[in-house]
N, CA, C and O of each residue as an XYZ file, in Angstrom:
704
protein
N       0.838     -1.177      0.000
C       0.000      0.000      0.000
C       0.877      1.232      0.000
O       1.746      1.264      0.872
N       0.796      2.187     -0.784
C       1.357      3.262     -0.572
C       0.883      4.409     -0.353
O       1.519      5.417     -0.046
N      -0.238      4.301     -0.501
C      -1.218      5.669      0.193
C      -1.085      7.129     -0.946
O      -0.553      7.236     -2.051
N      -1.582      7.787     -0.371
C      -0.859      9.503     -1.413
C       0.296      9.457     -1.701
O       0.601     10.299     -2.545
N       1.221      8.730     -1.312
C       2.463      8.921     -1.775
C       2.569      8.456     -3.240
O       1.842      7.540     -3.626
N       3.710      9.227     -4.319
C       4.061      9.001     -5.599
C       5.567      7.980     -5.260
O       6.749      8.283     -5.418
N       5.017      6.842     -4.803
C       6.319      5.462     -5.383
C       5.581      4.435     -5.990
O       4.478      3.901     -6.114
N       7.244      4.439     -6.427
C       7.362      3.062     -7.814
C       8.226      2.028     -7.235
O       9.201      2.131     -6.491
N       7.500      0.758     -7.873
C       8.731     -0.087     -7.342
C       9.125     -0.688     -8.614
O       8.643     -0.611     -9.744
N      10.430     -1.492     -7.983
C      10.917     -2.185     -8.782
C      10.784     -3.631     -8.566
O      10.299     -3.771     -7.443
N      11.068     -5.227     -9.337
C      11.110     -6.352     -8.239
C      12.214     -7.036     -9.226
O      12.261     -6.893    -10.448
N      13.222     -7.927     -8.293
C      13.753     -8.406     -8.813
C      13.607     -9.731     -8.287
O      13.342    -10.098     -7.142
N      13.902    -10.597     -9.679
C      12.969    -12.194     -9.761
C      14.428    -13.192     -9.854
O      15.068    -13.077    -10.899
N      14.797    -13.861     -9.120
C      15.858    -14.936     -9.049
C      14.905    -16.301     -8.544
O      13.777    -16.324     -8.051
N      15.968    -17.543     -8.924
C      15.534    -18.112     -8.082
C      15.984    -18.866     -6.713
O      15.781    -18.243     -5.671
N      16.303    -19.557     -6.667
C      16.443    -20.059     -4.829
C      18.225    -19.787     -4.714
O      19.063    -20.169     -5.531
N      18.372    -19.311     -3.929
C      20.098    -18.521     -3.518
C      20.255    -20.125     -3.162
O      19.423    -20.892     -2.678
N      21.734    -20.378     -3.611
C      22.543    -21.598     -3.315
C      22.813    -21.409     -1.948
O      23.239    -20.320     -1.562
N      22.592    -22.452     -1.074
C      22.748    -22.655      0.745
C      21.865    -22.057      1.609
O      21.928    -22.083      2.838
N      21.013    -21.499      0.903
C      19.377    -20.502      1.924
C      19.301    -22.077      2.186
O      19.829    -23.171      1.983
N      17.919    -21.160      2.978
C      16.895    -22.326      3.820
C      15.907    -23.214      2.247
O      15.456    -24.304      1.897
N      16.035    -21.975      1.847
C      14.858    -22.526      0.619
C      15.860    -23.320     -0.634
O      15.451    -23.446     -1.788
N      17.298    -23.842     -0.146
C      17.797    -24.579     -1.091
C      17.823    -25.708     -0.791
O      17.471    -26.037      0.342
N      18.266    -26.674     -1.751
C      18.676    -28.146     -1.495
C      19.732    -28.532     -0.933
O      19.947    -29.712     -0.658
N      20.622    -27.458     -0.663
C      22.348    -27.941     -0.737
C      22.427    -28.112      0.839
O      23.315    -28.873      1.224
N      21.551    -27.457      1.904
C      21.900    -28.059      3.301
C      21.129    -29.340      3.437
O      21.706    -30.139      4.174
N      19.808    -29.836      2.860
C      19.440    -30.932      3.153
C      20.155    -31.726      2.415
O      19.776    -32.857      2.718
N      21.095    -31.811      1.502
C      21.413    -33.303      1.085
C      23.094    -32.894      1.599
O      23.834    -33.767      1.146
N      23.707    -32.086      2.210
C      24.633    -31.875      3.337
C      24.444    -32.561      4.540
O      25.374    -33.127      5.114
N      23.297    -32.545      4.954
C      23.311    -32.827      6.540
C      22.402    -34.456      5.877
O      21.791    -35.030      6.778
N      22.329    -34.989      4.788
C      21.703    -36.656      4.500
C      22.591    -37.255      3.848
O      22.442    -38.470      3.714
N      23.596    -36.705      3.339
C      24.597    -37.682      2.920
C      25.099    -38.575      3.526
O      25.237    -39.615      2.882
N      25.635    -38.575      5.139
C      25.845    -39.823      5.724
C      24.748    -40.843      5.686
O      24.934    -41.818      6.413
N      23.470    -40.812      4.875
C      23.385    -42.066      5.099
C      23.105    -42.663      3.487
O      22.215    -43.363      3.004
N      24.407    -41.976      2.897
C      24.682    -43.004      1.665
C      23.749    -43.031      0.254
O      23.963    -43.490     -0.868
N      22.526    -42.261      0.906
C      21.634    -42.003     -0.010
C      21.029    -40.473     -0.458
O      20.818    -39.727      0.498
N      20.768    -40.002     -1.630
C      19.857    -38.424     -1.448
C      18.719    -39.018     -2.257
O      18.686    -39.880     -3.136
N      17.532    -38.055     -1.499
C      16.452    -38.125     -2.309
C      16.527    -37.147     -3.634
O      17.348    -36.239     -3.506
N      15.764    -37.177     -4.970
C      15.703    -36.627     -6.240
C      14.562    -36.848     -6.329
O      14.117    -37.983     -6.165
N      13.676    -35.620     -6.662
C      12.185    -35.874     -7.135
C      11.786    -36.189     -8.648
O      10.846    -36.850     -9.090
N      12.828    -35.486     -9.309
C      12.590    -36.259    -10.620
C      13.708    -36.285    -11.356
O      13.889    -35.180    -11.867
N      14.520    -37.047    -11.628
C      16.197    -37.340    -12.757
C      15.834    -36.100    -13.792
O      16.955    -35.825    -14.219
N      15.139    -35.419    -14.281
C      15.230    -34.044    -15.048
C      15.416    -33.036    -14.480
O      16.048    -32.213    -15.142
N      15.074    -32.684    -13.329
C      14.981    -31.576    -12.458
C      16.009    -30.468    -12.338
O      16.876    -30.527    -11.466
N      15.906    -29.086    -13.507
C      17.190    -28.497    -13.219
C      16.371    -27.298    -12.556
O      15.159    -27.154    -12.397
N      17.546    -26.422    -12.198
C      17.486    -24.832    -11.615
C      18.385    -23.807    -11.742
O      19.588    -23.929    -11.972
N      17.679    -22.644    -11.562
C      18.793    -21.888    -12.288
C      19.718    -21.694    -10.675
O      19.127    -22.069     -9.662
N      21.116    -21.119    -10.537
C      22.158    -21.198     -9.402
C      22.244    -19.511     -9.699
O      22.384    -18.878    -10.745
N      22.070    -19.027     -8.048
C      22.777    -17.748     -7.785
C      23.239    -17.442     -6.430
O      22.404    -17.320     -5.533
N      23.866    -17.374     -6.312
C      24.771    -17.120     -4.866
C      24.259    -15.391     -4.017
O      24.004    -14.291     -4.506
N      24.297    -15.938     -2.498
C      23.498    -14.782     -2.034
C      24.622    -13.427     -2.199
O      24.251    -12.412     -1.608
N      25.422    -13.369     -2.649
C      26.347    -12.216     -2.419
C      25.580    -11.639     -4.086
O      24.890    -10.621     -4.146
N      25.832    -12.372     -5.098
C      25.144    -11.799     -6.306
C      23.628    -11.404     -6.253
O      23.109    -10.538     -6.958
N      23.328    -11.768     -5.805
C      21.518    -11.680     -5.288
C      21.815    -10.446     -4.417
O      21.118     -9.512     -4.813
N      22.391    -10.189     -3.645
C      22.681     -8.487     -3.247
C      22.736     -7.396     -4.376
O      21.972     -6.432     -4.437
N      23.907     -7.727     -5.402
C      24.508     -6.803     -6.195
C      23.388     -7.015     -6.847
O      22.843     -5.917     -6.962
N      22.927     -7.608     -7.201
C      21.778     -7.449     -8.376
C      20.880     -6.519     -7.547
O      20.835     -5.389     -8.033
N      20.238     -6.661     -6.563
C      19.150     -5.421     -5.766
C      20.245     -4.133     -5.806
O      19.705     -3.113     -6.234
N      21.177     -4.022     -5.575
C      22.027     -2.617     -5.300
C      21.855     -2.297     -6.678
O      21.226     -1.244     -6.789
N      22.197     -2.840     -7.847
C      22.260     -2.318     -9.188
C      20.759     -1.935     -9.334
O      20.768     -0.823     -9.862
N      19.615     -2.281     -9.143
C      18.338     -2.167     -9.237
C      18.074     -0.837     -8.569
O      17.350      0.063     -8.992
N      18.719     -0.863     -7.552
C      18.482      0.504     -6.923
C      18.833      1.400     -7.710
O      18.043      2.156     -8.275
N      20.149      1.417     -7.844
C      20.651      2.810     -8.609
C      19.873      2.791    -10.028
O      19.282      3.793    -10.432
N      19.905      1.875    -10.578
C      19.609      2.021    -12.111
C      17.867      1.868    -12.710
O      17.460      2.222    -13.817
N      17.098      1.265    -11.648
C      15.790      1.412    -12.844
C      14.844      2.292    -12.053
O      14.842      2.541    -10.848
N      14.037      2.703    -13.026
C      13.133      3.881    -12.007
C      11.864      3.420    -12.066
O      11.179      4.343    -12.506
N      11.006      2.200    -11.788
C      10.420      1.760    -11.100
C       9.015      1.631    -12.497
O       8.596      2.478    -13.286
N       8.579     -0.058    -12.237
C       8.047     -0.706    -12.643
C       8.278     -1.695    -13.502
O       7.482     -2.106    -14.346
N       9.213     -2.031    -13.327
C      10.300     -3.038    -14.110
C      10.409     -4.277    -13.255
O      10.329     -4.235    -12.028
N      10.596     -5.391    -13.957
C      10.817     -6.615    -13.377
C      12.498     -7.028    -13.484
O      12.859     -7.156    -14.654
N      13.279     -7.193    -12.740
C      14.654     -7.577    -13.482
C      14.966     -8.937    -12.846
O      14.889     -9.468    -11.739
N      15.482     -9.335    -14.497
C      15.637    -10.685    -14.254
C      17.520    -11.314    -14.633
O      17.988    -11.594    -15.736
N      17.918    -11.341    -13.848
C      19.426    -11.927    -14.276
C      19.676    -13.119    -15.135
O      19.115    -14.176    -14.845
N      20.624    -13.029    -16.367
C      21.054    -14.151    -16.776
C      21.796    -15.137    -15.870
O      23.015    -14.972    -15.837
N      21.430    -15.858    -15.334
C      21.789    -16.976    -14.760
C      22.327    -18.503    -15.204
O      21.756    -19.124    -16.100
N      23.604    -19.100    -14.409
C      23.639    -20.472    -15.073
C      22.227    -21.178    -14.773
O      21.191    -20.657    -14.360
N      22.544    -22.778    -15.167
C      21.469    -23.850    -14.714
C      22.235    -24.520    -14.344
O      23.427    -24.527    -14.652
N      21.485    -25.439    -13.364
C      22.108    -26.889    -13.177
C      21.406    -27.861    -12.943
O      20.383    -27.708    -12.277
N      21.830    -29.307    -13.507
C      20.461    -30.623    -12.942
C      20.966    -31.076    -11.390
O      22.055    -31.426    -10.935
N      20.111    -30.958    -11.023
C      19.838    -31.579     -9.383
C      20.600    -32.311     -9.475
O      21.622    -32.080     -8.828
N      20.555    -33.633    -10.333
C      21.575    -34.737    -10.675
C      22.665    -34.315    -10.347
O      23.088    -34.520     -9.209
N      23.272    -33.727    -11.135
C      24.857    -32.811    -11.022
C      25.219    -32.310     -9.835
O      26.343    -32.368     -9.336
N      23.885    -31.626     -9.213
C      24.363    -30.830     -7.295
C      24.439    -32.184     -6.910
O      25.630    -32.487     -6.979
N      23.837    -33.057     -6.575
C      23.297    -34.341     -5.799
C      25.146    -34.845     -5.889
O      25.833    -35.174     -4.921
N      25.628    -34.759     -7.443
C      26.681    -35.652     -7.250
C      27.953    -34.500     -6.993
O      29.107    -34.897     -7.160
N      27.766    -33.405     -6.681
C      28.573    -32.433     -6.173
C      28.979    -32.440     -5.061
O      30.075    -32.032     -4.675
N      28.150    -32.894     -4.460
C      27.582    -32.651     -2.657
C      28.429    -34.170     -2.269
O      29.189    -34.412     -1.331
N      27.929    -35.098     -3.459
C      28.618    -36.415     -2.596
C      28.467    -37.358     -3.995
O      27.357    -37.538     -4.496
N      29.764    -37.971     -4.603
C      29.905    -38.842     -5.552
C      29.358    -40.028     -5.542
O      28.914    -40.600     -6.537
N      29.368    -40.526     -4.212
C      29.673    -41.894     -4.081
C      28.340    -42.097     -3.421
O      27.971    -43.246     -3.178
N      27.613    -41.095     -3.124
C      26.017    -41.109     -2.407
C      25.103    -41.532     -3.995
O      25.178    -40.937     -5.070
N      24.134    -42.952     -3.586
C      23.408    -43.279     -4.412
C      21.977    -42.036     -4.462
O      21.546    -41.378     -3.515
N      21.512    -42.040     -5.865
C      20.218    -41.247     -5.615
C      18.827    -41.871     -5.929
O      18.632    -42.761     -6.757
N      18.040    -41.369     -5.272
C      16.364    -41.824     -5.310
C      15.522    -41.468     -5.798
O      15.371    -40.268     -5.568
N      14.761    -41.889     -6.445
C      14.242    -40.857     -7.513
C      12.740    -40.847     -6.467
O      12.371    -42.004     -6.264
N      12.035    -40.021     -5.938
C      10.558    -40.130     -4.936
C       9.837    -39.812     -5.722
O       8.866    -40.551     -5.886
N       9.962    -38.518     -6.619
C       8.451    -38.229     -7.418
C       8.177    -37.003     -6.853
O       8.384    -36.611     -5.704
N       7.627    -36.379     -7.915
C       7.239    -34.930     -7.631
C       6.704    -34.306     -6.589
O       5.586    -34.805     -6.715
N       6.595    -33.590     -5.625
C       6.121    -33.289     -4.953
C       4.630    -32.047     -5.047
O       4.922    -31.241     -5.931
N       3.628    -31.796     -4.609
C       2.670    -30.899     -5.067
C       3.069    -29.597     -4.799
O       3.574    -29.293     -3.719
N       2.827    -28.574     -5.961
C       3.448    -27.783     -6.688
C       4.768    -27.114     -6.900
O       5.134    -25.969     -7.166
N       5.527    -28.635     -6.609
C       6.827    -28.633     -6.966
C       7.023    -28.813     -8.591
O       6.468    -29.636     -9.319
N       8.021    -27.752     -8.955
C       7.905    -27.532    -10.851
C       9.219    -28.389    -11.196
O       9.948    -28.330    -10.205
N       9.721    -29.045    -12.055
C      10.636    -29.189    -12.962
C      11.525    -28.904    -12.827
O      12.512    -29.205    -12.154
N      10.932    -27.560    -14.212
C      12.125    -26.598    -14.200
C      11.486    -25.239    -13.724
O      10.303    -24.972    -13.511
N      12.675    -24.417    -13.613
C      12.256    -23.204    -13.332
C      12.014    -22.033    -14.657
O      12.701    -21.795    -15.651
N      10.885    -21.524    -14.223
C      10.570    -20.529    -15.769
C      10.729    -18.754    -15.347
O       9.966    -17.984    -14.764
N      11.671    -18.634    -15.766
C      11.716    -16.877    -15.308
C      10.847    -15.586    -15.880
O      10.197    -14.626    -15.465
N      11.268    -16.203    -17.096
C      10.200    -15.603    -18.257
C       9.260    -16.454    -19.162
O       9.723    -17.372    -19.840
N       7.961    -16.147    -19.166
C       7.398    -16.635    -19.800
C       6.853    -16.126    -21.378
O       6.850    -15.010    -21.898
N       6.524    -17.103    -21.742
C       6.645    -16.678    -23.824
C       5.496    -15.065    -23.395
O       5.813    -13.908    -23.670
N       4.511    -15.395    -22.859
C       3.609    -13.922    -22.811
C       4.405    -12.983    -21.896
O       3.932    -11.911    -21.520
N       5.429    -13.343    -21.604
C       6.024    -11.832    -21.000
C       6.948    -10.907    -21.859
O       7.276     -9.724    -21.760
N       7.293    -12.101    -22.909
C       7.927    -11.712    -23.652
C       7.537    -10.375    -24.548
O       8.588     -9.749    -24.683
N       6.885     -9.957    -24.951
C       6.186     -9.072    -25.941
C       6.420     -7.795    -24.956
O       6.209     -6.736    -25.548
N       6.877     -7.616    -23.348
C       7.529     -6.625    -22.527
C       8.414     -6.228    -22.302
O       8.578     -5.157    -21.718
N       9.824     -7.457    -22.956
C      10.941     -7.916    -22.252
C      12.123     -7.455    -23.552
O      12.030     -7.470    -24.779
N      13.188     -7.072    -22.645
C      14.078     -6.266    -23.069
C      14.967     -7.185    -22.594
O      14.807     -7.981    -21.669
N      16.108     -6.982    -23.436
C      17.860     -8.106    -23.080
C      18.716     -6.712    -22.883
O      18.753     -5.680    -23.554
N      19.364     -7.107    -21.721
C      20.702     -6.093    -21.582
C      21.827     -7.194    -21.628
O      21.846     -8.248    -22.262
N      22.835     -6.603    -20.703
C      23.768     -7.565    -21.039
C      24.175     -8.547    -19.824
O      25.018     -9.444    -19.833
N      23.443     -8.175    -18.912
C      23.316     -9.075    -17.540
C      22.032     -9.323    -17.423
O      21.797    -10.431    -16.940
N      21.186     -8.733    -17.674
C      20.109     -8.815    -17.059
C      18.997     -8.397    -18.326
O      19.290     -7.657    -19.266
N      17.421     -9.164    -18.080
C      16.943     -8.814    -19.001
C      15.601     -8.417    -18.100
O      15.279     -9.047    -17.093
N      14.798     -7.160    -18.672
C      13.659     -6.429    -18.137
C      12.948     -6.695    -18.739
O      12.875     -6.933    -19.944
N      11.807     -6.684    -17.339
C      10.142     -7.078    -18.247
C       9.114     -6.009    -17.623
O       8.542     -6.057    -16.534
N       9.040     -4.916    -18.747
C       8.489     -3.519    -18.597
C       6.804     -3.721    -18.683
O       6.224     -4.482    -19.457
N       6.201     -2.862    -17.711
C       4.783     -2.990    -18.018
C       4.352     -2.970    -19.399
O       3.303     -3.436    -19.846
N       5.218     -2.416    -19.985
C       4.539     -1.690    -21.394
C       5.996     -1.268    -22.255
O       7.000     -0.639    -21.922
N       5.697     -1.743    -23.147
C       7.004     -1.590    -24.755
C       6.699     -1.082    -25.483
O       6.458     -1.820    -26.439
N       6.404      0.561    -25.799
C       5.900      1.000    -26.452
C       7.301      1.577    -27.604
O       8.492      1.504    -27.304
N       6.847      2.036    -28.694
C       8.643      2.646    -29.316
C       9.081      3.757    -28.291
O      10.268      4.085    -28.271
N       8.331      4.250    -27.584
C       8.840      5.810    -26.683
C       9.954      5.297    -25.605
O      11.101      5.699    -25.411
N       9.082      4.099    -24.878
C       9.423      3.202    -23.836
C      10.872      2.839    -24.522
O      11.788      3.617    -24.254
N      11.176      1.661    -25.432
C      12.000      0.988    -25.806
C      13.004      2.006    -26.032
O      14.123      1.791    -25.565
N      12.736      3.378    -26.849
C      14.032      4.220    -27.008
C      14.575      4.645    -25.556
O      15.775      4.620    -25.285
N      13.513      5.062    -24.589
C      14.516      5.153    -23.710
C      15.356      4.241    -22.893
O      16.485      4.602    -22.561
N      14.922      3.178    -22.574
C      16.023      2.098    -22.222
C      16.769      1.801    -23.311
O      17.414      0.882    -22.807
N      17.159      1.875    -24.380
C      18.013      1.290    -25.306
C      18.880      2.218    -25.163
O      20.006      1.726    -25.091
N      18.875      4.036    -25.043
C      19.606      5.026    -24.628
C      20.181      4.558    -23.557
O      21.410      4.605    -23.612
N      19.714      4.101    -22.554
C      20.312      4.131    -21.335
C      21.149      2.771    -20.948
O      22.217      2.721    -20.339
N      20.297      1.575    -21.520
C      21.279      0.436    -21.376
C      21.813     -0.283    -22.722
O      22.565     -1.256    -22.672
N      21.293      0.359    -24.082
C      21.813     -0.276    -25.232
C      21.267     -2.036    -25.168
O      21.845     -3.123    -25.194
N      19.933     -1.600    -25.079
C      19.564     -2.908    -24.822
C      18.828     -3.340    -26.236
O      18.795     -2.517    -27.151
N      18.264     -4.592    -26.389
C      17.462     -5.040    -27.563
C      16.087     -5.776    -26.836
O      15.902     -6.201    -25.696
N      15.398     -5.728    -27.802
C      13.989     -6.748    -27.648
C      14.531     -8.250    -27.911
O      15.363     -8.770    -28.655
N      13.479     -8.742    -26.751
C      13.533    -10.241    -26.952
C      12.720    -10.235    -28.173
O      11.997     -9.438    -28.771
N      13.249    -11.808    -28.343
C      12.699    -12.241    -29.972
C      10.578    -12.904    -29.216
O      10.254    -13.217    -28.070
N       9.844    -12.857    -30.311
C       8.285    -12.885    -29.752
C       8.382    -14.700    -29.489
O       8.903    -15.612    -30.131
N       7.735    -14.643    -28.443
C       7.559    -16.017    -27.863
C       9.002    -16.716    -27.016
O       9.167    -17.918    -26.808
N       9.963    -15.580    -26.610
C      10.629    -15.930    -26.099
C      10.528    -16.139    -24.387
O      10.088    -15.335    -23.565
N      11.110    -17.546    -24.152
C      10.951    -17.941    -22.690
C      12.544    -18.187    -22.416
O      13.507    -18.398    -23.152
N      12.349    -18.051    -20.918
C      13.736    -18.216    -20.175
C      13.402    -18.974    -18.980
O      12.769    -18.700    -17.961
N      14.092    -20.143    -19.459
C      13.738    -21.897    -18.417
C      15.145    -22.414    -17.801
O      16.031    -22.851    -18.536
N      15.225    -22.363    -16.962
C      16.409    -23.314    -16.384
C      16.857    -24.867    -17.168
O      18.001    -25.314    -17.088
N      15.690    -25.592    -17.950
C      16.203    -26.637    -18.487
C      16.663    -26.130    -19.992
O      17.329    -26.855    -20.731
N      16.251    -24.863    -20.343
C      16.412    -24.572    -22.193
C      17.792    -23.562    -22.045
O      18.255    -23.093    -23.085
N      18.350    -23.281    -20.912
C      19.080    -22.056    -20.707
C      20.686    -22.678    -21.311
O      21.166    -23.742    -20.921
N      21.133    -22.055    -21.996
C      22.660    -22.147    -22.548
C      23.558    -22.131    -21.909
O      24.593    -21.780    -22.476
N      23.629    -22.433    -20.670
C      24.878    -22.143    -19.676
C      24.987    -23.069    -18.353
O      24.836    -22.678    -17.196
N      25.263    -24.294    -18.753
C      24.839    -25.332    -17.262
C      25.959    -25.061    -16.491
O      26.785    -24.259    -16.926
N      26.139    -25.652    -15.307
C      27.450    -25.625    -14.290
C      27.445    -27.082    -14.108
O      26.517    -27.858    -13.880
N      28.999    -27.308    -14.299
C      29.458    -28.633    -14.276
C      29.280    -29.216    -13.085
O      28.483    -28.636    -12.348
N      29.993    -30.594    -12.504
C      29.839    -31.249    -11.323
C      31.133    -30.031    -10.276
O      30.949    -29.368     -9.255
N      32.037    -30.168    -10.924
C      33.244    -29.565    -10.607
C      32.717    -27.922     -9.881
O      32.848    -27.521     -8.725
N      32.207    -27.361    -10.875
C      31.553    -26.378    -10.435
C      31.334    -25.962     -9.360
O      31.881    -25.109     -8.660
N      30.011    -26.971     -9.168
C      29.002    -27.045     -8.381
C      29.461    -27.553     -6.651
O      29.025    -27.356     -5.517
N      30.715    -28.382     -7.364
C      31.193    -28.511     -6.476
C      32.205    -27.288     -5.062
O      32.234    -27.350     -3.833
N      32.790    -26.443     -5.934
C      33.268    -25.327     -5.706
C      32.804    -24.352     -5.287
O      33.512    -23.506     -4.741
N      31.676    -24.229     -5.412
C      30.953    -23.230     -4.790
C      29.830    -23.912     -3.459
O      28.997    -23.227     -2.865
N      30.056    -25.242     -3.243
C      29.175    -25.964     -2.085
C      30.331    -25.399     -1.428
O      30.199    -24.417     -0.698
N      31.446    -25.936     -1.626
C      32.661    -25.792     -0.882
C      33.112    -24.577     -0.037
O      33.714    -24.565      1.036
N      32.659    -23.552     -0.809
C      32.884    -22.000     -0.446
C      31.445    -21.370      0.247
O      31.275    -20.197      0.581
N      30.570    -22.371      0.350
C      29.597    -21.668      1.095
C      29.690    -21.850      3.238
O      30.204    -22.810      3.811
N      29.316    -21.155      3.639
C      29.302    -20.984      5.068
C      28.286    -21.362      6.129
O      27.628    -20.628      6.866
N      28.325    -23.100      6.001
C      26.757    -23.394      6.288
C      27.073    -23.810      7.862
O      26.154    -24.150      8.607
């Protein structure tokens, strides 16, 4: 609610910070001793962002958009598979089955958001409204382009996975 007041917001859309509460990487940390992890489904990827980048991305949001914008970071992916065998090689996995309204994959953008959505070079915006007035001024300001029509941005379709090695490296460097 903002009452008489003239604010705008901004929101920025990630998905689950690597080692939060809302990740996988402390529960199959603290279940690996017993040799096994659960997997809800052998496809299951997500996109990976670390909470220190999940800062800089809100600080850049601050300074830079002036409110009603969605920003969405290019992000790697990774299959669960791959964390599961990051976390622990030699730990067998289980496949349980989906859980209720547990998704797949993760969808950041969807094909109907697209017809809003602007590419920069980190990050891509999804503006209430793309009008030519709209689009010239962000293209002035970030030299940005239009997404192509019907474009989606999915953690399983995304061009940039993180290896085991990876994945591994950054479990390693987290502070749980």
């Amino acid at each position: 609610y903002r009452g008489k007041q003239d604010i705008k917001f901004s929101v920025v859309r990630y998905g689950n910070v690597l080692g939060s509460r809302g990740s996988v990487v402390p529960f199959f940390l603290k279940n690996k001793s017993k040799g096994e992890l659960p997997i809800t489904d052998k496809n299951m990827t997500r996109f990976n962002i670390t909470l220190d980048y999940a800062v800089d991305i809100v600080l850049w949001s601050l300074k830079n958009l002036s409110g009603g914008e969605l920003l969405v970071p290019k992000l790697s992916s990774y299959k669960l598979l791959d964390l599961a065998k990051a976390v622990d090689s030699k730990c067998k996995t289980k496949i349980i089955g989906i859980r209720p309204g547990e998704k797949i994959h993760e969808e950041m953008i969807s094909s109907s958001d697209s017809q809003n959505t602007i590419e920069l070079n980190k990050f891509y915006l999804i503006l209430p409204n793309l009008n030519k007035k709209i689009f010239l001024k962000y293209k002035k300001k970030f030299r940005c382009k239009k997404v192509k029509q019907n474009f989606v941005y999915n953690s399983n379709t995304n061009k940039k996975f993180l290896s085991v090695n990876e994945l591994r490296k950054m479990i390693s460097n987290l502070s749980l």
